[in-house]
C-alpha positions in Angstrom: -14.7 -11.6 -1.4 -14.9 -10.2 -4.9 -17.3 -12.3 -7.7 -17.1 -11.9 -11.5 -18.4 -14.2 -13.8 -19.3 -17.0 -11.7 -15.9 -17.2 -9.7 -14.7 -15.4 -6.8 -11.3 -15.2 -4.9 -11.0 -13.9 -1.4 -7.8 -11.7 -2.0 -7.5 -10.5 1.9 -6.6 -14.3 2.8 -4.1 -14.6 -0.2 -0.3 -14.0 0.3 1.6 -11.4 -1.2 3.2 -14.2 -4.0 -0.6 -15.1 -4.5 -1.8 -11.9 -5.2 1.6 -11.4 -7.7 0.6 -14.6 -9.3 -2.9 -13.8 -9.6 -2.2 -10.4 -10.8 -0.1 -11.7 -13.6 -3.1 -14.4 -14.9 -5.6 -11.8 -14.8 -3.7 -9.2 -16.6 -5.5 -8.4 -20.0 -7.9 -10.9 -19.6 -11.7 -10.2 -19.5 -11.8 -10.2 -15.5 -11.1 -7.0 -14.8 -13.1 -6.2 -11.7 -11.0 -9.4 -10.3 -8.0 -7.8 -11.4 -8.8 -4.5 -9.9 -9.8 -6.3 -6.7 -6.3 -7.7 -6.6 -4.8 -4.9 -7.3 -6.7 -2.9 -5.0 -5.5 -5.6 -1.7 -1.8 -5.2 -3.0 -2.1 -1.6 -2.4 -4.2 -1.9 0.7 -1.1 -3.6 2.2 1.5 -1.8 1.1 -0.1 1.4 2.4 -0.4 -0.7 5.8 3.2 -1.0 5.2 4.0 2.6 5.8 4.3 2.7 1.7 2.4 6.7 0.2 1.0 6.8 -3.6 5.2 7.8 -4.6 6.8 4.9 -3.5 4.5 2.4 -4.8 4.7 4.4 -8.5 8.2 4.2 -7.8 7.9 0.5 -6.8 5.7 -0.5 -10.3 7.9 1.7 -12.4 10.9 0.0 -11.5 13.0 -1.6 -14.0 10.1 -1.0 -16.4 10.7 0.8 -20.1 9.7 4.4 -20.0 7.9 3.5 -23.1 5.5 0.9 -21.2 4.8 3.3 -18.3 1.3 4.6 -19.7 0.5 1.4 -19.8 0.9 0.9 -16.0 -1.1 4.1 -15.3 -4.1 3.0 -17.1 -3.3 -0.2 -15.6 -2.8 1.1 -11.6 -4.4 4.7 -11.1 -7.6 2.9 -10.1 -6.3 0.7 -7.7 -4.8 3.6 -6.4 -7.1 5.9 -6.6 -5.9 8.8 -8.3 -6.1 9.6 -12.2 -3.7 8.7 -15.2 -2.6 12.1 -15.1 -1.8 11.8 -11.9 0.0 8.3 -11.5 2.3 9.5 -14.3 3.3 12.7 -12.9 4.4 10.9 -10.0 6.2 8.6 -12.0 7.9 11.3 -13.6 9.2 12.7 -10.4 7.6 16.0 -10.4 
């Protein structure tokens, strides 16, 4: 169960549309160890689901601008565990 300023949300008991949903409030707001937390269980169960650091870049890049794509490493390389650099050199294909 993850705490941050004076709330907390128990993200392993959430579903999938849950976590989504929560992921989307929390974006840009001032909870970011939440939002990490959430981002950290998505990731946690798409790596249960056989799913390696390329497919899940290749899952959040998705119909998504190529513009807005440093966005989502500085938004996802933590969750994932690797660095910027990294998350968009697999998002690049290379």
């Amino acid at each position: 169960m993850e705490e941050d300023a004076g709330w907390s949300v128990d993200v392993e008991s959430c579903s999938p549309e849950q976590l989504v949903e929560l992921a989307k409030q929390l974006k840009g707001s001032e909870h970011k160890t939440q939002l990490l937390a959430v981002q950290r269980e998505m990731v946690s169960r798409l790596r249960k689901a056989g799913f390696n650091n390329q497919k899940i870049v290749d899952t959040l890049i998705a119909n998504t601008w190529v513009g807005d794509r440093p966005d989502l490493a500085k938004e996802w390389a933590a969750a994932l565990g690797i660095t910027e650099k990294e998350f968009k050199r697999l998002a690049s294909g290379k």
